[in-house]
C-alpha positions in Angstrom: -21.0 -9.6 8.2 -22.9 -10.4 4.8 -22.8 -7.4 3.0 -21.9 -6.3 -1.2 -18.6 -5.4 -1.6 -17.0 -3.1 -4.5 -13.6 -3.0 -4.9 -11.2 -1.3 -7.6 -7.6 -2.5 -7.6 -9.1 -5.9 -7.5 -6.6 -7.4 -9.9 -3.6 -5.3 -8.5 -0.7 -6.3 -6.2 -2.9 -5.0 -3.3 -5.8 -7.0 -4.5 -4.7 -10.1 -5.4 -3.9 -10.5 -1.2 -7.3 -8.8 -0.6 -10.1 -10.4 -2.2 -9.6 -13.9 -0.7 -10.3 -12.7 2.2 -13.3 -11.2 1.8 -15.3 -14.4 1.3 -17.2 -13.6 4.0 -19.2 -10.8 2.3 -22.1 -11.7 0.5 -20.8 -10.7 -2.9 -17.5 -9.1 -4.2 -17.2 -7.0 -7.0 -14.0 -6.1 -8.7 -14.3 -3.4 -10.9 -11.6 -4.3 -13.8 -10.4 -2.4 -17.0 -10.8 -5.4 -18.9 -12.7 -8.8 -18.2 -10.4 -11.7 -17.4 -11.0 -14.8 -19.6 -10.9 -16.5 -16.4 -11.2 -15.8 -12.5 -7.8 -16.1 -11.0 -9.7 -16.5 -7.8 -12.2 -19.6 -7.8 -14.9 -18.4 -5.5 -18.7 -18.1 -6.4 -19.4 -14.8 -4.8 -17.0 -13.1 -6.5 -18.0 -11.2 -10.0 -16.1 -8.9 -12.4 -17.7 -5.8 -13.5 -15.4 -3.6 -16.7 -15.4 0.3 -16.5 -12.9 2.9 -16.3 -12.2 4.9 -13.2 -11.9 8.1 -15.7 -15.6 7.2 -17.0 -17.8 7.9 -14.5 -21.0 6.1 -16.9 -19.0 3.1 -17.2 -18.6 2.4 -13.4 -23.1 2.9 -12.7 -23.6 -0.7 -12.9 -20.8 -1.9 -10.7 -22.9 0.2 -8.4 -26.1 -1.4 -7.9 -26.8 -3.0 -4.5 -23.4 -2.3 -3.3 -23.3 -1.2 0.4 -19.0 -0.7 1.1 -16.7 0.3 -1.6 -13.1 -0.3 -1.0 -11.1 1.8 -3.4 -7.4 1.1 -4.1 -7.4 2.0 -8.0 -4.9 4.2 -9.0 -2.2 4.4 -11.2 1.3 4.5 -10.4 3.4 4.1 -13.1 2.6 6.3 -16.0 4.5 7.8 -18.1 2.0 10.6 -19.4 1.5 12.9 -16.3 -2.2 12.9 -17.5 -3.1 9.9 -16.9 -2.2 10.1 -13.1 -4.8 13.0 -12.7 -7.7 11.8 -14.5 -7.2 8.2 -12.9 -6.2 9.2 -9.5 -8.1 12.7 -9.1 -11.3 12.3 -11.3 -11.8 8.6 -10.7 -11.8 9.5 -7.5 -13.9 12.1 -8.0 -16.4 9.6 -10.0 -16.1 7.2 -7.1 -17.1 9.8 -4.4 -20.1 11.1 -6.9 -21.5 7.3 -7.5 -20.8 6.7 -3.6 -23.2 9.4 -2.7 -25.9 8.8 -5.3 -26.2 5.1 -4.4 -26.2 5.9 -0.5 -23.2 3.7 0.1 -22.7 3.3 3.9 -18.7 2.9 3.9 -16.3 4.0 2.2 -12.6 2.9 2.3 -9.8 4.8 0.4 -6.3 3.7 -0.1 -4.3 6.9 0.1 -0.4 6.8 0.6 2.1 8.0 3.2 3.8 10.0 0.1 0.9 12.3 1.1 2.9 14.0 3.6 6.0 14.3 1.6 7.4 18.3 1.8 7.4 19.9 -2.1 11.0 19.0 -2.5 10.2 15.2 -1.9 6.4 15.7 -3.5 7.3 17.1 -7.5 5.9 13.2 -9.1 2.5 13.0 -10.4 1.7 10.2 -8.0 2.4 12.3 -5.1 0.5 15.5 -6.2 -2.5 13.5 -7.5 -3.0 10.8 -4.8 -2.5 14.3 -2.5 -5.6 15.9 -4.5 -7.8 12.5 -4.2 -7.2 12.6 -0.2 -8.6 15.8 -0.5 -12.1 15.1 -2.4 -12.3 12.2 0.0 -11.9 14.1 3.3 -14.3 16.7 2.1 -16.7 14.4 0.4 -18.9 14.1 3.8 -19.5 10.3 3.1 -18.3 7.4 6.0 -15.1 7.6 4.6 -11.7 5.3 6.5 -8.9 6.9 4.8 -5.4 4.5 5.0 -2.2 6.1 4.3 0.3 2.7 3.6 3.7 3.5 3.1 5.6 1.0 0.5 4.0 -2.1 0.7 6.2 -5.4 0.2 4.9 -8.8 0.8 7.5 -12.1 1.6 8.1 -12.6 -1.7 8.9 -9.4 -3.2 11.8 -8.9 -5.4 13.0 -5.8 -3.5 13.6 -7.4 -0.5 15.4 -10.2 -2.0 18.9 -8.9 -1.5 18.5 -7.7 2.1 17.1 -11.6 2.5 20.5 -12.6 0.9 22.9 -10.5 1.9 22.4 -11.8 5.9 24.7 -14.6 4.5 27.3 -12.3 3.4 30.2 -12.2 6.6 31.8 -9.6 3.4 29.1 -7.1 2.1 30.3 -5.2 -0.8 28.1 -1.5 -1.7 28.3 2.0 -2.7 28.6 3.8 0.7 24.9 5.9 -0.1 23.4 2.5 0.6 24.9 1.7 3.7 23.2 5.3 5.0 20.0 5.1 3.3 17.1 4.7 6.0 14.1 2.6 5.6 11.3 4.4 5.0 8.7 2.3 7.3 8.0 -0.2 4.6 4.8 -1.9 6.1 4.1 -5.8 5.1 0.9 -6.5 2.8 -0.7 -8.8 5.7 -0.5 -5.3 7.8 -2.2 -3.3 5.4 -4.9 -6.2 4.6 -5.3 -6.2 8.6 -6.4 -2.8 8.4 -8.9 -3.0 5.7 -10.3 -6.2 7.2 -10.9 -4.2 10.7 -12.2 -1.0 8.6 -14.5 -3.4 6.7 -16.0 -5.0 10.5 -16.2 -2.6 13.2 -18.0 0.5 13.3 -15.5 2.1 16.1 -13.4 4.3 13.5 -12.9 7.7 13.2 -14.4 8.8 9.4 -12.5 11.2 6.8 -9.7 10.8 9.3 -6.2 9.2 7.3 -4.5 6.5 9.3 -1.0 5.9 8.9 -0.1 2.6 8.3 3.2 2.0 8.2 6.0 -0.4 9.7 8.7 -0.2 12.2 11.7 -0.1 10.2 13.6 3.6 10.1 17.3 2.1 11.0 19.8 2.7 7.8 21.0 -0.3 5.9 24.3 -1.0 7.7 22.6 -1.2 11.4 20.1 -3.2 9.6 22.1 -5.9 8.4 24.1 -5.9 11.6 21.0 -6.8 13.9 20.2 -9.7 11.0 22.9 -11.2 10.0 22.8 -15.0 10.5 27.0 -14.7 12.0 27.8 -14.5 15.2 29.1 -10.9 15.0 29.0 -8.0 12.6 29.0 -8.7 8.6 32.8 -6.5 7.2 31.7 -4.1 4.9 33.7 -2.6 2.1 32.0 0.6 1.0 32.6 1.8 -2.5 32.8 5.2 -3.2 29.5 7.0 -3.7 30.8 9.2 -6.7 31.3 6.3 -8.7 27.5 6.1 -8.9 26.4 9.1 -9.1 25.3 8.3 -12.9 22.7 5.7 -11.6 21.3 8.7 -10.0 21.3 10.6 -13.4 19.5 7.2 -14.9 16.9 7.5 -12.5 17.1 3.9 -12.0 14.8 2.3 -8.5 16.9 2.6 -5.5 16.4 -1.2 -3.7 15.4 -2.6 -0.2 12.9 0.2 0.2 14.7 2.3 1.1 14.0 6.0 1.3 15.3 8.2 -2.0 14.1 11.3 0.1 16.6 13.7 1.3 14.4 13.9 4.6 13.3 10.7 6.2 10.1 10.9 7.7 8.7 9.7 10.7 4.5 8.4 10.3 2.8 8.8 13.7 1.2 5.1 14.2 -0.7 5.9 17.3 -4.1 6.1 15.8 -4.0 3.3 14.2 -2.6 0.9 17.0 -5.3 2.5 19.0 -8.6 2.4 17.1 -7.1 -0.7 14.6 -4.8 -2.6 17.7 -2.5 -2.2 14.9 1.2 -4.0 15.5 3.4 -4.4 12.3 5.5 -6.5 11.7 9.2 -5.7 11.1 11.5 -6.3 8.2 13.6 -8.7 9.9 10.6 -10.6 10.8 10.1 -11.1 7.0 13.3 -12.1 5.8 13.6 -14.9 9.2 10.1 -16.2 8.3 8.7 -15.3 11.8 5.4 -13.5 10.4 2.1 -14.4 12.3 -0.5 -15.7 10.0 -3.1 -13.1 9.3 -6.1 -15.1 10.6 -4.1 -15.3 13.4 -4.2 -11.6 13.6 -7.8 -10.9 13.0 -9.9 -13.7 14.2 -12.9 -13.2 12.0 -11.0 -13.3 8.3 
């Protein structure tokens, strides 16, 4: 399907999987902050156009011609609490505004499972802003397939890196909060690129409708390692008391492995998606034992 693609996020984690696989399309743009000096990806149909998400003017050109927008910008990560409201919530905004003016016939929005997160679990900027950007979308009245990933992680990500260790470990040393912390349905980048692929090519999904696209993993972190330890029975664990750490909580530093921080776990409901996307993801332990299916392999037509 030849067709003008305009994507924000392009240079992101997200993006970086993404845009190589859109070579089919006609012609990709990736809307960027600032022009690389170079493409990192060497394909001729694929252009950089510079605006801000927060500067509706600056994005008019990128706009021209373009028939799907795929919109993953956001930010994430900001310390001003600012910033994630007029990225997230009036770039979206701009998006939806531009969308309509220029007639665009798809629109695809990367939302986020934090969506549904209770107030207690929902008090960061991201969450309240990505929350309020759903919203516009939904009510925009455009041809709008809304994903709703949970943590995304691909093979090689540095969080998963001690769970892909610690399967050698017959002696696993942690604090015991770890050894009860839950996964919180980490889904695998080739999953979520799946989706957007199918969103992109058929014409059998249900608009301003958010898809949860999530993984299988909701065990805790002891019955995990049990089921994938490479030894012939259960890894000996020594658990170290959790009030010994309870300053790493006051540091606010990343809990690892994906694993939820919540105090309620929650559980995504996947059946829309395995129905109208035949979506299967693919577990944790299928990561760390190398026994992913290549995406093309998935989704015949990328």
């Amino acid at each position: 399907m030849k067709q003008t693609i305009l994507v924000t996020g392009a240079t992101g984690f997200l993006g970086k999987y993404l845009i190589p696989k859109l070579a089919f399309s006609l012609s990709i743009r990736c809307l960027v902050r600032k022009t690389p000096k170079t493409n990192r990806i060497k394909e001729k149909n694929i252009y950089y156009y510079q605006g801000d998400l927060k500067n509706k003017d600056s994005l008019r050109e990128a706009f021209n011609g373009v028939e799907t927008v795929i919109h993953m910008g956001a930010e994430c990560s900001s310390k001003d609490p600012g910033t994630f409201y007029q990225t997230n919530v009036i770039g979206t905004q701009n998006m939806i505004e531009l969308s309509k003016q220029c007639s665009i016939k798809k629109f695809i929005y990367l939302s986020s499972a934090v969506v549904l997160f209770n107030k207690e679990d929902s008090g960061t900027p991201y969450c309240k802003t990505k929350k309020e950007a759903e919203k516009i979308v939904i009510e925009a009245g455009l041809n709008s397939i809304i994903l709703r990933p949970t943590s995304i992680y691909s093979s090689k990500d540095r969080m998963i890196l001690p769970v892909r260790v610690l399967k050698y470990f017959p002696l696993i040393v942690l604090p015991q909060f770890l050894f009860e912390r839950r996964f919180q349905q980490p889904v695998f980048v080739d999953d979520v690129i799946y989706t957007i692929l199918t969103a992109l090519k058929t014409e059998h999904l249900q608009y301003n409708f958010p898809y949860f696209i999530a993984g299988p993993n909701t065990e805790t972190l002891e019955k995990f390692l049990d089921k994938n330890t490479v030894f012939p029975f259960r890894p000996l664990k020594f658990r170290l008391p959790s009030y010994l750490f309870k300053g790493l909580a006051a540091l606010k530093l990343p809990i690892p492995f994906h694993i939820s921080p919540q105090k309620k776990t929650y559980n995504f409901d996947l059946s829309h998606a395995r129905m109208d996307f035949g979506f299967n993801p693919t577990s944790l332990g299928e990561v760390i034992q190398n026994k992913t299916h290549p995406l093309a392999n998935r989704h015949p037509n990328s």
